[in-house]
TIKE-633939 format. One record per residue: residue number from 1; z, y, x of N, C-alpha, C, O in turn. Coordinates in steps of 0.001 Angstrom, whole numbers, plus 500000, padded with zeros to 6 digits. Layout:
! residues N
+-----+--------+--------+--------+--------+--------+--------+--------+--------+--------+--------+--------+--------+
:   n :   n.zz :   n.yy :   n.xx :  ca.zz :  ca.yy :  ca.xx :   c.zz :   c.yy :   c.xx :   o.zz :   o.yy :   o.xx :
+-----+--------+--------+--------+--------+--------+--------+--------+--------+--------+--------+--------+--------+
: NUM :      Z :      Y :      X :      Z :      Y :      X :      Z :      Y :      X :      Z :      Y :      X :
...
+-----+--------+--------+--------+--------+--------+--------+--------+--------+--------+--------+--------+--------+
//
This chain:
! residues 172
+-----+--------+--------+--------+--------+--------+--------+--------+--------+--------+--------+--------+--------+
:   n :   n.zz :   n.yy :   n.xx :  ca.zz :  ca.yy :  ca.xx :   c.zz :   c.yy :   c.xx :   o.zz :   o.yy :   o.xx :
+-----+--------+--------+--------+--------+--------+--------+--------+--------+--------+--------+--------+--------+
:   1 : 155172 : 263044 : 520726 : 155657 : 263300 : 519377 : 156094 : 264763 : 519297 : 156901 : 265328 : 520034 :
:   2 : 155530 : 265184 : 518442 : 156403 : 266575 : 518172 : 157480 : 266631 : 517457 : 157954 : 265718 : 516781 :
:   3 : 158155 : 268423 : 517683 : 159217 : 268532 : 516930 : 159014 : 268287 : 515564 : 159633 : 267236 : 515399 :
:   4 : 158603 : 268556 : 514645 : 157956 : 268284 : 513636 : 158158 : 266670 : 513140 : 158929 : 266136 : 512344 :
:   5 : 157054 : 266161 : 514031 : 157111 : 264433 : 513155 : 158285 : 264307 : 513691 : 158992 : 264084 : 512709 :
:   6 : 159143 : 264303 : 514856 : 160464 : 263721 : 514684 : 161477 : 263710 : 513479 : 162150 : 262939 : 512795 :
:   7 : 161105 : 265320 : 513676 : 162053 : 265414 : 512125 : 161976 : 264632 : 510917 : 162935 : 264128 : 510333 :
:   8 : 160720 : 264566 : 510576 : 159764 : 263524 : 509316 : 160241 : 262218 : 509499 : 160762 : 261594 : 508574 :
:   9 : 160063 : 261647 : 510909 : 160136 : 259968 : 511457 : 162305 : 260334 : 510945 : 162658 : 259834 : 509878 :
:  10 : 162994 : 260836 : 511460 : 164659 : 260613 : 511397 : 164649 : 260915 : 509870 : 165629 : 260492 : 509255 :
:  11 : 163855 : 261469 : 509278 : 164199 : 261975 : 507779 : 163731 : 260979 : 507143 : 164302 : 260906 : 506055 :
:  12 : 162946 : 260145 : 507286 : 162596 : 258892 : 506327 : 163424 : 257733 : 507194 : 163989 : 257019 : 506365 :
:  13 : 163645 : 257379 : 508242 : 164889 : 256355 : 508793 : 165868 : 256672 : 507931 : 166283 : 255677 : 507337 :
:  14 : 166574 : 258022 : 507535 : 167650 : 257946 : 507060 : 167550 : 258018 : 505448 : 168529 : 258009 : 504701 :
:  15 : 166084 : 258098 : 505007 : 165718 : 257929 : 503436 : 165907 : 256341 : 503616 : 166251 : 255883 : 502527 :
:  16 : 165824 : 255495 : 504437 : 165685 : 254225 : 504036 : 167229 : 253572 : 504702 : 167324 : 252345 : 504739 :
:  17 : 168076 : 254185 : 505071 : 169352 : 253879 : 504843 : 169992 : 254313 : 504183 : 171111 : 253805 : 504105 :
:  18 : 169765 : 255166 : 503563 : 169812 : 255972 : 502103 : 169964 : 254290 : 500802 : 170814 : 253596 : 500243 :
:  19 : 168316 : 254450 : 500972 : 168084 : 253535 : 499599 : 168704 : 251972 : 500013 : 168485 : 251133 : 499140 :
:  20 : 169307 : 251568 : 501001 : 169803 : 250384 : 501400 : 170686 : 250950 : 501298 : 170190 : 250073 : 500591 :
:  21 : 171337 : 251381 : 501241 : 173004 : 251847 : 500950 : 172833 : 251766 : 499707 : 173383 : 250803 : 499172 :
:  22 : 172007 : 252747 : 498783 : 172138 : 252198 : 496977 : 172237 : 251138 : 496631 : 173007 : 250675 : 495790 :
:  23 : 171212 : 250475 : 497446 : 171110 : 248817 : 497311 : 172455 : 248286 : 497124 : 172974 : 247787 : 496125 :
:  24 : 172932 : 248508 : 498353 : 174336 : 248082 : 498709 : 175186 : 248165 : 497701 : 175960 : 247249 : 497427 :
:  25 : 175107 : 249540 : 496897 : 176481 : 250009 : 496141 : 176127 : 249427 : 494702 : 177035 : 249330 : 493876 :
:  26 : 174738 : 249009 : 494359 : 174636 : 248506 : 493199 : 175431 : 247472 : 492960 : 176341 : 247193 : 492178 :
:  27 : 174786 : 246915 : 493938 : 175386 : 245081 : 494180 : 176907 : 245255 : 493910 : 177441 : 244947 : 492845 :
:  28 : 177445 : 245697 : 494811 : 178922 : 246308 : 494786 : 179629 : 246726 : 493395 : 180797 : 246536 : 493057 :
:  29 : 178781 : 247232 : 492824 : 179851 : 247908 : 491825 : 179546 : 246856 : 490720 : 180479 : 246252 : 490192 :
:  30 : 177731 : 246536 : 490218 : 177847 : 245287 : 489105 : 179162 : 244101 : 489592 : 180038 : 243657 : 488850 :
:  31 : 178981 : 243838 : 490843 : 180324 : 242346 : 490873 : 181771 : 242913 : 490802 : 182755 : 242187 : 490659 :
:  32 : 181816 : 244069 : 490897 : 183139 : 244892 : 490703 : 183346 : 245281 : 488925 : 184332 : 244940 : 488270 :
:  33 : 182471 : 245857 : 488527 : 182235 : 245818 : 487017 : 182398 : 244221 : 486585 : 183512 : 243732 : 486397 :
:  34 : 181687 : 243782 : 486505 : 181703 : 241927 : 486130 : 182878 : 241454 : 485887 : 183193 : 241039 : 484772 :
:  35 : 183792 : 241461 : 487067 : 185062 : 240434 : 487128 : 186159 : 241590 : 486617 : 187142 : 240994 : 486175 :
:  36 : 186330 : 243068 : 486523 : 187441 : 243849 : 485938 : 187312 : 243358 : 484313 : 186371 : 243133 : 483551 :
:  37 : 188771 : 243321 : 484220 : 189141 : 242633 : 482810 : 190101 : 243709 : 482100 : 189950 : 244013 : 480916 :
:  38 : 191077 : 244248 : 482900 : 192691 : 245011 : 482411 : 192615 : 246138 : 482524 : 193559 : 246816 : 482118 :
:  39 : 191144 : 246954 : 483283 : 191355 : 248490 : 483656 : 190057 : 248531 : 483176 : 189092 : 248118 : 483818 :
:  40 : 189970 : 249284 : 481457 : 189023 : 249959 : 481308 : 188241 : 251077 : 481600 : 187033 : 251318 : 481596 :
:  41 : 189571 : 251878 : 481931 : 189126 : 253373 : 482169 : 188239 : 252995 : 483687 : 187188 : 253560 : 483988 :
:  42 : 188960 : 251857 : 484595 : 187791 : 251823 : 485682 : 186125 : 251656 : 485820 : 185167 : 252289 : 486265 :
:  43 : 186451 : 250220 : 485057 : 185065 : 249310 : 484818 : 184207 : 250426 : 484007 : 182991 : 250253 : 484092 :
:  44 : 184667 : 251644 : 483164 : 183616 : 252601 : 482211 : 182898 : 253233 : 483397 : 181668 : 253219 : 483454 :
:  45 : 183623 : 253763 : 484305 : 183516 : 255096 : 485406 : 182598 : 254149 : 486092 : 181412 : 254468 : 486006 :
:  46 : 182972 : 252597 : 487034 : 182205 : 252327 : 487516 : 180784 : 251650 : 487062 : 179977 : 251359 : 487944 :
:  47 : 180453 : 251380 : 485569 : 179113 : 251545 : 484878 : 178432 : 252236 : 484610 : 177248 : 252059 : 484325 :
:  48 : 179461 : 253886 : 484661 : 178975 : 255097 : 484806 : 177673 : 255433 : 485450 : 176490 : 255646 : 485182 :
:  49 : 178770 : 255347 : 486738 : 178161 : 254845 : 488316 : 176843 : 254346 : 488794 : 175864 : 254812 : 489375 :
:  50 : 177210 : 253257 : 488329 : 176156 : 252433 : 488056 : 174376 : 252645 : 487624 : 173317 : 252336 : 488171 :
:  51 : 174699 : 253224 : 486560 : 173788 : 254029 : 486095 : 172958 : 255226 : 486896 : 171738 : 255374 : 486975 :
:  52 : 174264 : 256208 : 487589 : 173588 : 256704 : 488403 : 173184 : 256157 : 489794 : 172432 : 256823 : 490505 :
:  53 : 173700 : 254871 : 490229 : 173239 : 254482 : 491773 : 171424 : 253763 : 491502 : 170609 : 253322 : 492312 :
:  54 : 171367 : 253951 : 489839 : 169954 : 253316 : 490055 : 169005 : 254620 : 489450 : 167780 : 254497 : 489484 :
:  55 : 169417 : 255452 : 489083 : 168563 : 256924 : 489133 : 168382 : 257403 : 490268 : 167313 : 257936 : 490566 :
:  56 : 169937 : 257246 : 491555 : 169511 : 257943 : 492963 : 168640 : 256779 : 493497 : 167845 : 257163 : 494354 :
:  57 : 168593 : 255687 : 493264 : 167429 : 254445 : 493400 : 166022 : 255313 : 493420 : 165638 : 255746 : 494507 :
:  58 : 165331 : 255545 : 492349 : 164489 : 256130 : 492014 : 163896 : 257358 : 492770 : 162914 : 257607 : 493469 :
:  59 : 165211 : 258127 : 492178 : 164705 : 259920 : 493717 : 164445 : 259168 : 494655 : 163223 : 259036 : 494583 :
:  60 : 164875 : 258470 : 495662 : 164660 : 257803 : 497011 : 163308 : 257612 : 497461 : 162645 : 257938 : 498446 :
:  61 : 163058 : 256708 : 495961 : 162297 : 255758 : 496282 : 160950 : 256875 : 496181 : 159943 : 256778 : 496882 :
:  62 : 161207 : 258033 : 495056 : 159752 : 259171 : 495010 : 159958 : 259519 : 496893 : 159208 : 259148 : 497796 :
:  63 : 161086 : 260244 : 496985 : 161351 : 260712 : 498664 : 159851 : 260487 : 498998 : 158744 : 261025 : 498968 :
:  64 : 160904 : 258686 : 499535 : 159840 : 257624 : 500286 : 158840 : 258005 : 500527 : 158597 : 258462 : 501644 :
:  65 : 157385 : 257905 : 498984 : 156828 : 257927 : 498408 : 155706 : 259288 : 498936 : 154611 : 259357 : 499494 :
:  66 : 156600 : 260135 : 498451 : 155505 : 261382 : 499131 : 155128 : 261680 : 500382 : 154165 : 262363 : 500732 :
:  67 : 156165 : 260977 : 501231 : 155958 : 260928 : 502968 : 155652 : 259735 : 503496 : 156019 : 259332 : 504599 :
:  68 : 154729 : 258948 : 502426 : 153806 : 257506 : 502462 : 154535 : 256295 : 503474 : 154008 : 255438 : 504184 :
:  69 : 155949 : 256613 : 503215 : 156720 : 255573 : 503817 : 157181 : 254723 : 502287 : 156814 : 254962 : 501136 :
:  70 : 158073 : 253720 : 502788 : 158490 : 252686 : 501399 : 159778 : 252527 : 501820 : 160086 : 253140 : 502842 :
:  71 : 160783 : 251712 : 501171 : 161908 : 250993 : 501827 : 161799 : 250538 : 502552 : 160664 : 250680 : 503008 :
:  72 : 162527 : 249800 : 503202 : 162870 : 248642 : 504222 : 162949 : 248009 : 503877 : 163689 : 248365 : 502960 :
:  73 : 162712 : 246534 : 503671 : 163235 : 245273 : 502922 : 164167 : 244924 : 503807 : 165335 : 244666 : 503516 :
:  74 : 163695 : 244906 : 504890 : 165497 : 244475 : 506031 : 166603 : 244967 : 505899 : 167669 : 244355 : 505970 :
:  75 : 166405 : 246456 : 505633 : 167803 : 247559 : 505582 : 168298 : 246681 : 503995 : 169309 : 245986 : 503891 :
:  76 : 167343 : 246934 : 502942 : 167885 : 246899 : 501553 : 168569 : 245403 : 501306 : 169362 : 245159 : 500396 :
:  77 : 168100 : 244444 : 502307 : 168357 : 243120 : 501715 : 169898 : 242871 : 502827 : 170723 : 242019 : 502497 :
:  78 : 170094 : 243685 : 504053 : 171133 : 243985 : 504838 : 172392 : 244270 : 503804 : 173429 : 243609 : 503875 :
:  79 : 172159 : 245498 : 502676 : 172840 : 246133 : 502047 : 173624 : 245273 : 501148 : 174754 : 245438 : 500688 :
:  80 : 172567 : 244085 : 500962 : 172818 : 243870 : 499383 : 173906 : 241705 : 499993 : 174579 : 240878 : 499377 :
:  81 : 173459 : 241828 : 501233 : 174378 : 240671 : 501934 : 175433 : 241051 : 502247 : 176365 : 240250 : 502325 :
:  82 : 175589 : 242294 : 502500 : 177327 : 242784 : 502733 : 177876 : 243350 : 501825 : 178989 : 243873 : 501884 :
:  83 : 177055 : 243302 : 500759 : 177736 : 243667 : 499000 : 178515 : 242472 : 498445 : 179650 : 242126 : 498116 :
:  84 : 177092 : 241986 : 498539 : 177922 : 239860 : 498091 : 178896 : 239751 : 499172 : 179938 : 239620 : 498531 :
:  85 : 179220 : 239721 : 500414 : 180418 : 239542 : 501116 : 181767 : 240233 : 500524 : 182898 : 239753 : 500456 :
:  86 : 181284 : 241533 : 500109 : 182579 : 242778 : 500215 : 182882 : 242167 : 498565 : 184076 : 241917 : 498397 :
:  87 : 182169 : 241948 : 497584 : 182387 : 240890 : 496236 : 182959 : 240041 : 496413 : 184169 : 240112 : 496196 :
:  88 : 182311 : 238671 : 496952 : 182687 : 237568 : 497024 : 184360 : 237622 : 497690 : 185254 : 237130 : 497001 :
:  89 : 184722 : 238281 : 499134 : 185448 : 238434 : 499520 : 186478 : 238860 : 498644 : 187529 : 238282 : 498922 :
:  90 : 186597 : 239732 : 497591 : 187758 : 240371 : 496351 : 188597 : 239330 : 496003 : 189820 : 239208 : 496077 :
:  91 : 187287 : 238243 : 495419 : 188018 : 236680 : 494281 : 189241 : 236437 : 495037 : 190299 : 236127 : 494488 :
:  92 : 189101 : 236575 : 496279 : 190405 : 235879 : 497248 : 191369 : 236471 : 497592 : 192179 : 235823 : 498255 :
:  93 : 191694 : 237970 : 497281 : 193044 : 238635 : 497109 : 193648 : 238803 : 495873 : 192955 : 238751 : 494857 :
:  94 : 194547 : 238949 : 495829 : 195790 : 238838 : 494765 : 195514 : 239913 : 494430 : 195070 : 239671 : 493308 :
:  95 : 195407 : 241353 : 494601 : 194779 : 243095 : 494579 : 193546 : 243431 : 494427 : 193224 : 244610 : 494570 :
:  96 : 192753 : 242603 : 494154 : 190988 : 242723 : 493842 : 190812 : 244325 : 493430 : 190185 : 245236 : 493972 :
:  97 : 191655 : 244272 : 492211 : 191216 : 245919 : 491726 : 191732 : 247093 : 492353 : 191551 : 248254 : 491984 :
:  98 : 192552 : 246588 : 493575 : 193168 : 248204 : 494506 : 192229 : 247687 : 495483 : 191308 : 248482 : 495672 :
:  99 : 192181 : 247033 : 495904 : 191101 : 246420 : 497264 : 189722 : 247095 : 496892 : 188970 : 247706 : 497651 :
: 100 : 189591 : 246877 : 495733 : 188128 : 246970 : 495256 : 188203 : 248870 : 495025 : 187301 : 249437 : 495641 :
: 101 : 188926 : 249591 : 494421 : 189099 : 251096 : 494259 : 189087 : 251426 : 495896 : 188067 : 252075 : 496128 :
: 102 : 189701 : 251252 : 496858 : 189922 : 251596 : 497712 : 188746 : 250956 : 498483 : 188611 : 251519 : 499569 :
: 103 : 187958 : 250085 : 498305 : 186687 : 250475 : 498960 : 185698 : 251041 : 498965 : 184788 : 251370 : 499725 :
: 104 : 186098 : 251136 : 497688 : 185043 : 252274 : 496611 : 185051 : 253612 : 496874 : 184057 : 254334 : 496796 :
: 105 : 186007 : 253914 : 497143 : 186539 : 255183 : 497740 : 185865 : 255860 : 499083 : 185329 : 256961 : 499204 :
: 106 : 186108 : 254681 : 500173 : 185384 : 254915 : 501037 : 184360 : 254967 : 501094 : 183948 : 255830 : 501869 :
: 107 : 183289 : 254121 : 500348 : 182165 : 253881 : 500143 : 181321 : 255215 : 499735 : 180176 : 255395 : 500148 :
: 108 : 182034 : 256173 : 498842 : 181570 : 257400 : 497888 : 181370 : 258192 : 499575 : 180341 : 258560 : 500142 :
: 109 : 182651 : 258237 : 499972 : 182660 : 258817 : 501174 : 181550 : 259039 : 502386 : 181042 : 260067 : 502834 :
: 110 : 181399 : 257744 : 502703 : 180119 : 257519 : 503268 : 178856 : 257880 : 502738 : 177938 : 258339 : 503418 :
: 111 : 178812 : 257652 : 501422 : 177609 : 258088 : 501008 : 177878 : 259437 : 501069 : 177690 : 259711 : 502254 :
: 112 : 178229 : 260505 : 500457 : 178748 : 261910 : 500244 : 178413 : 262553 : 502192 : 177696 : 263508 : 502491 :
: 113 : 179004 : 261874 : 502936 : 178221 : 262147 : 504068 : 176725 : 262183 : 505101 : 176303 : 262896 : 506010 :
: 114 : 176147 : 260696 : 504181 : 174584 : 260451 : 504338 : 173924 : 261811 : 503361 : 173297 : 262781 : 503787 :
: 115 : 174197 : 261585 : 502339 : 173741 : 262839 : 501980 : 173105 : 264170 : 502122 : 172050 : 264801 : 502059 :
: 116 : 174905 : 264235 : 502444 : 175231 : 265831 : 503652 : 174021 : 266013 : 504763 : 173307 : 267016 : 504776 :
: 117 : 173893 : 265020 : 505609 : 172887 : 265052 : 506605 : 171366 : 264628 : 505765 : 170485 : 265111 : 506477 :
: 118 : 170870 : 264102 : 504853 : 170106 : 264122 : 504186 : 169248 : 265543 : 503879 : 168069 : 265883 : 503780 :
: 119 : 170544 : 266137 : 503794 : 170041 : 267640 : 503002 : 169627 : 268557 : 504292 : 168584 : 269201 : 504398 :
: 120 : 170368 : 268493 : 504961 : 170408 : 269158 : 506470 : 168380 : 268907 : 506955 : 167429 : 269684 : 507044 :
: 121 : 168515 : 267805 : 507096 : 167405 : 266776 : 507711 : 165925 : 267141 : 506713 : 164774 : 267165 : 507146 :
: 122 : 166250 : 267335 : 505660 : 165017 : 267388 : 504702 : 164649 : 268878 : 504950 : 163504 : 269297 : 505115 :
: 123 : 165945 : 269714 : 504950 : 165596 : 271266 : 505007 : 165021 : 271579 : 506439 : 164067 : 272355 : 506501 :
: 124 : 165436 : 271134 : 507379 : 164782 : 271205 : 508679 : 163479 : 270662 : 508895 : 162796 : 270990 : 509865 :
: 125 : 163083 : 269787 : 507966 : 161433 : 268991 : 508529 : 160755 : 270060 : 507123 : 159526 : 270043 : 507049 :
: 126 : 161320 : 270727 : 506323 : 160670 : 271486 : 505352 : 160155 : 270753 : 504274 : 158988 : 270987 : 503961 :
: 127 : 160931 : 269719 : 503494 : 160832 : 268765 : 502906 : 161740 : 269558 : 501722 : 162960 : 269403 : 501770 :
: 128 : 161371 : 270099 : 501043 : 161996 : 270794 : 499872 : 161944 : 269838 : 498589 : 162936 : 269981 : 497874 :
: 129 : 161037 : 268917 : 498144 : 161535 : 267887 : 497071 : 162180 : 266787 : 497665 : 161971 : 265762 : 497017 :
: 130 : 163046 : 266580 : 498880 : 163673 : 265337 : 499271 : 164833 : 266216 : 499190 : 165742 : 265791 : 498478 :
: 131 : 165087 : 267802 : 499985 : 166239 : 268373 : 499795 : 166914 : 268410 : 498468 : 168091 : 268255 : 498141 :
: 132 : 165447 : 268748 : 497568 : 166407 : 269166 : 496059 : 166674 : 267100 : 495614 : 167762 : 266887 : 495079 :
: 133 : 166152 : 266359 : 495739 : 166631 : 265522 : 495314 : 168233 : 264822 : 495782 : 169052 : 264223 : 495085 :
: 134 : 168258 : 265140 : 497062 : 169376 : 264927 : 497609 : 170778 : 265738 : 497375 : 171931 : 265333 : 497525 :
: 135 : 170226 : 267208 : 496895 : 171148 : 267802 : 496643 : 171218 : 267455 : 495093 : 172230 : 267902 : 494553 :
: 136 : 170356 : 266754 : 494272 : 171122 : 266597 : 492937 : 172061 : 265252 : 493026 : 173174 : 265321 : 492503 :
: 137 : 171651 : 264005 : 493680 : 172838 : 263240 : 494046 : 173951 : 263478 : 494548 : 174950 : 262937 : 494075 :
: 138 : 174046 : 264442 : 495744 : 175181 : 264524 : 496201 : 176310 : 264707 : 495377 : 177242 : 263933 : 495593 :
: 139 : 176488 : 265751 : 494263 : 177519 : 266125 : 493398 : 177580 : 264604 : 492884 : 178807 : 264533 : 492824 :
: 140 : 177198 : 263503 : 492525 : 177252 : 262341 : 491635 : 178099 : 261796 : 492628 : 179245 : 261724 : 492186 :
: 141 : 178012 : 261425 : 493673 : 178373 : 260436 : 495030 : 179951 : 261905 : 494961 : 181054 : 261379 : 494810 :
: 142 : 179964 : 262895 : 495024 : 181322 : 263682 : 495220 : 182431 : 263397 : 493487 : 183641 : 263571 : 493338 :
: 143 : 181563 : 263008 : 492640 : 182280 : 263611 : 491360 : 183049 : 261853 : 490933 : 184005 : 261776 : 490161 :
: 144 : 182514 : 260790 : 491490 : 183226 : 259091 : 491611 : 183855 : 259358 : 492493 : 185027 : 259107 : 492210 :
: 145 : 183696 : 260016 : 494136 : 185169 : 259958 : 495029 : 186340 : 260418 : 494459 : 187438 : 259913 : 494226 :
: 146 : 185800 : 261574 : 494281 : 186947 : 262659 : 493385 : 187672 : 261813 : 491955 : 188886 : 261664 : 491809 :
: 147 : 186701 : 261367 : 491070 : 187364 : 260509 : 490386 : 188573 : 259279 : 490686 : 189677 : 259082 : 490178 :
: 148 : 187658 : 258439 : 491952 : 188601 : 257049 : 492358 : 190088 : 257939 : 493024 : 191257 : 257556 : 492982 :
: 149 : 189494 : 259298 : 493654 : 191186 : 259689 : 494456 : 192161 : 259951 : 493471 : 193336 : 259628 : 493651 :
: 150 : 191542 : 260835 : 491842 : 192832 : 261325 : 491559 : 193043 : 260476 : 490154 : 193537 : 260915 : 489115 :
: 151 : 192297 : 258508 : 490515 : 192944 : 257624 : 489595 : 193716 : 256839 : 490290 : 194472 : 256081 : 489683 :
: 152 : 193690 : 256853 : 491710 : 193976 : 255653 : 492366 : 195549 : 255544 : 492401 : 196060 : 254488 : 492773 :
: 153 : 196539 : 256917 : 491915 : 197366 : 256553 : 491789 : 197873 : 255970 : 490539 : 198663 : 255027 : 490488 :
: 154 : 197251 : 256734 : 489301 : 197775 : 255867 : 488160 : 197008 : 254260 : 488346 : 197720 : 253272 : 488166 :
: 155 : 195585 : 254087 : 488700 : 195323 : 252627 : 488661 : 196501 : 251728 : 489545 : 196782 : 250623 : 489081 :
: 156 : 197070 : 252092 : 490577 : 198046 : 251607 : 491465 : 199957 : 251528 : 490650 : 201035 : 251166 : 491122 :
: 157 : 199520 : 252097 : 489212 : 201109 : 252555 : 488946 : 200766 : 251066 : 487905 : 201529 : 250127 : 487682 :
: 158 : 198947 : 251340 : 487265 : 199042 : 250096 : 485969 : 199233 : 248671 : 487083 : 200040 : 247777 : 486829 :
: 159 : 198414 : 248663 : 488224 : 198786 : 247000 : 488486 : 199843 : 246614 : 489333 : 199891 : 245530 : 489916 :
: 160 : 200787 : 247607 : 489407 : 202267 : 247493 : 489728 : 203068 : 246803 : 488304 : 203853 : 245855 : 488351 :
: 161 : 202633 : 247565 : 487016 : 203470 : 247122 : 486217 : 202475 : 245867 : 485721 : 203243 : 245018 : 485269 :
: 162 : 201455 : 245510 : 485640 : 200749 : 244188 : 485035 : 201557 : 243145 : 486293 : 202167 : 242161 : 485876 :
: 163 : 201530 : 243347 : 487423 : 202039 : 242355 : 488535 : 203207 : 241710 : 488045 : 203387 : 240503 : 487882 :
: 164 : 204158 : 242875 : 487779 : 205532 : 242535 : 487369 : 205913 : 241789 : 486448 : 206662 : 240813 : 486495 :
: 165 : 205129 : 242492 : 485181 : 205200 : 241868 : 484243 : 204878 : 239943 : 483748 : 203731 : 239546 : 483949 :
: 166 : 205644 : 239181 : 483301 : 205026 : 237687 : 483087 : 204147 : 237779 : 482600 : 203627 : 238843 : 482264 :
: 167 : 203620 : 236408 : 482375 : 202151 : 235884 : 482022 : 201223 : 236883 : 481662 : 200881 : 237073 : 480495 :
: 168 : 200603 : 237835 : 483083 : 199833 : 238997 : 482760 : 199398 : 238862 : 483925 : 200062 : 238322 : 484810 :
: 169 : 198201 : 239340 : 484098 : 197185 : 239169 : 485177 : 197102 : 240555 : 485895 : 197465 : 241326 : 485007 :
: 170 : 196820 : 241329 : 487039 : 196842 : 242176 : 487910 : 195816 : 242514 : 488359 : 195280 : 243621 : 488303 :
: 171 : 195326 : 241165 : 489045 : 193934 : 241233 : 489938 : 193147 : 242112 : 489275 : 192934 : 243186 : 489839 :
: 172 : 192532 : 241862 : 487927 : 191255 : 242019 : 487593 : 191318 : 243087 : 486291 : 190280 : 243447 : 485737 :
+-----+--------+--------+--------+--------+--------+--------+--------+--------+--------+--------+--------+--------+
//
């Protein structure tokens, strides 16, 4: 193998944990969108979101596409079983919507770092439409972290006072 296809072969492995991670975050944020009831300003940002996790869907999937690779169905359907877990799992805390921000958080994170090496990885195999595509997601995946950090304290101040408050709901 040469230097060359290695680069190509790690640059499409990590295009297709790429697009299984979107996978992932779709799943994630529709069952997170779905069940929020009391925090609009969240559920808007994360439909926002939304919107864009299925446009960076798309770039991916061109990536893919020009370097005659496809997804993974293993990686994407991996993504989208530990979405329904990290969902399903919410219904059962009393904090769904700090549980749920604060995984979200991390989540941006992780992605914001696949990225990072995305861009690295594309510019080194000389892949200039996977770089520029990666570099137009990245700011999207930085501009929701940045969002969830500097809401997470007022979202944490509203379901302090919904908690407190009687016959008023918190979770969701």
């Amino acid at each position: 193998m040469t230097d060359s296809s290695a680069k190509v072969d790690n640059l499409v492995d990590w295009l297709r944990d790429a697009h299984a991670m979107e996978q992932q975050a779709e799943t994630m944020l529709k069952a997170q969108s779905s069940r929020l009831e009391n925090y609009p300003k969240l559920k808007a940002r994360i439909d926002q979101h939304i919107e864009e996790t299925l446009g960076q869907q798309k770039l991916l999937d061109g990536c893919l596409a020009r370097l005659n690779a496809s997804p993974s169905t293993i990686k994407d359907m991996g993504g989208k079983i530990m979405a329904f877990g990290q969902g399903a799992s919410g219904m059962f805390v009393s904090d769904e919507v700090i549980k749920g921000a604060m995984a979200g958080y991390v989540f941006e994170n992780m992605e914001i770092a696949a990225y990072t090496v995305l861009i690295a990885a594309a510019k080194a195999a000389g892949d200039l439409e996977t770089q520029r595509a990666c570099e137009q997601i990245l700011p999207q995946e930085e501009a929701m972290a940045a969002w969830l950090k500097e809401h997470l304290p007022e979202l944490t101040q509203a379901y302090l006072a919904r908690d407190a408050a009687p016959d008023t709901t918190a979770k969701r």
